[in-house]
C-alpha positions as CSV (number, residue, x, y, z in Angstrom):
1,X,125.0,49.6,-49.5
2,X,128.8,49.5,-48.5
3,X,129.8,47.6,-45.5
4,X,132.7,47.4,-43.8
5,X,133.7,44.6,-41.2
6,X,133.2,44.5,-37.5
7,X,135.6,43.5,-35.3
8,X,134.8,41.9,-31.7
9,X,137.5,41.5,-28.8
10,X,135.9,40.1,-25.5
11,X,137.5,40.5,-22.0
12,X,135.5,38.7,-19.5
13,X,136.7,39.4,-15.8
14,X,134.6,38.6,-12.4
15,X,131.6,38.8,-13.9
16,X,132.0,41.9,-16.0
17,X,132.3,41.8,-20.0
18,X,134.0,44.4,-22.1
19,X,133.8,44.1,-25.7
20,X,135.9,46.3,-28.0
21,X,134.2,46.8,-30.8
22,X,135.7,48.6,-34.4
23,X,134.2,48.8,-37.9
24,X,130.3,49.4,-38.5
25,X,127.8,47.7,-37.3
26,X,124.6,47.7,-39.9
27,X,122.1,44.4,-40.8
28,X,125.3,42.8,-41.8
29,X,127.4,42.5,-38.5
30,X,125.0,42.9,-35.8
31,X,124.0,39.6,-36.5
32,X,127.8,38.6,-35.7
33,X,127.7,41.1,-32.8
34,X,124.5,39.4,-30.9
35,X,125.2,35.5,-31.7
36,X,129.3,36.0,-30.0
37,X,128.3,37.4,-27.1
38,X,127.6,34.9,-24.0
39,X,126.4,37.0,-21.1
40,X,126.4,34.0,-18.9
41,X,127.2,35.1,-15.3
42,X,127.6,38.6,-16.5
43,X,126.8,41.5,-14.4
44,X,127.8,44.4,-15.8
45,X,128.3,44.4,-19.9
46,X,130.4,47.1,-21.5
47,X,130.8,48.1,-24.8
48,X,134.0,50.2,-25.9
49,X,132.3,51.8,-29.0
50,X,136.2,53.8,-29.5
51,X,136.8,52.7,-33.0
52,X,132.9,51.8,-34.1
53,X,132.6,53.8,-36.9
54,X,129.2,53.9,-37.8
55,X,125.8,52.7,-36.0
56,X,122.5,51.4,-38.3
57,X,119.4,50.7,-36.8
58,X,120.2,47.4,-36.9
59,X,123.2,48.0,-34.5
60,X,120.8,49.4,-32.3
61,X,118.6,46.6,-32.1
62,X,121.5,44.5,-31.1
63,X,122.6,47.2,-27.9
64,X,118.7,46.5,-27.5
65,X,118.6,43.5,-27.2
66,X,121.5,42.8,-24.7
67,X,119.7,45.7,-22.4
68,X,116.8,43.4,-22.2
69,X,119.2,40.2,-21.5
70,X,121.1,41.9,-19.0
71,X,118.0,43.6,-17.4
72,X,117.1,40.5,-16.8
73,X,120.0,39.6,-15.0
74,X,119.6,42.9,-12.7
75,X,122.9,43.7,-14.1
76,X,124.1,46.9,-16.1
77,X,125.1,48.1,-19.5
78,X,127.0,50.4,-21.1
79,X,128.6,52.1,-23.5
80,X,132.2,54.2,-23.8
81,X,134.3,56.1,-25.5
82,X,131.2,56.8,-28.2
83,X,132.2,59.6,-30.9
84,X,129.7,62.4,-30.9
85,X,128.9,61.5,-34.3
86,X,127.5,58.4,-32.8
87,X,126.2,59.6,-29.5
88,X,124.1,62.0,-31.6
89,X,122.4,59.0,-33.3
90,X,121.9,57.1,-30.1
91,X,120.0,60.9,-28.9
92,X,117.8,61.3,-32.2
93,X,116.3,57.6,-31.4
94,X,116.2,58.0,-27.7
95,X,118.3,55.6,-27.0
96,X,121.0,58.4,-25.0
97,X,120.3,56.1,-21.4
98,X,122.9,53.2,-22.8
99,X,125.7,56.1,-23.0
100,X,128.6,56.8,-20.2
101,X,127.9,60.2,-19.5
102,X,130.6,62.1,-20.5
């Protein structure tokens, strides 16, 4: 299987976290994705998914994962600028809650 890198940039402002993410995220990167991520004192988590290029089930297991962490924290999570490409992926596994509404 081909992968391609993922690249993480992480603004962290009053509590709230964007993370701009570009590349693919499949069982190689999400890994990378879930352990550089510190949702200490977060609130509300946001993930710019603008240049992600593809999402494995792996990557959704990740966006699971910090959904639980941050439901924990009675905060919020979600995720922009998704291609429709993508978004139709997140819909086929049910996972269409974690999207901005367009």
């Amino acid at each position: 299987m081909e992968t391609k890198e993922l690249k993480i940039e992480q603004i962290k402002d009053n509590g709230i976290l964007t993370c701009k993410l570009s590349g693919w995220l499949d069982p190689n990167t999400s890994p990378k994705l879930v352990d550089s991520i510190n949702l200490d004192k977060v609130t509300t988590l946001i993930f710019d998914m603008q240049n992600v290029e593809y999402v494995f089930s792996a990557g959704l297991r990740a966006f699971l994962i910090f959904q639980k962490f941050i439901d924990l924290q009675n905060g919020t999570m979600k995720l922009i600028n998704v291609s429709d490409d993508i978004r139709s992926i997140f819909e086929c596994t049910g996972f269409e809650s974690m999207l901005e509404t367009k």
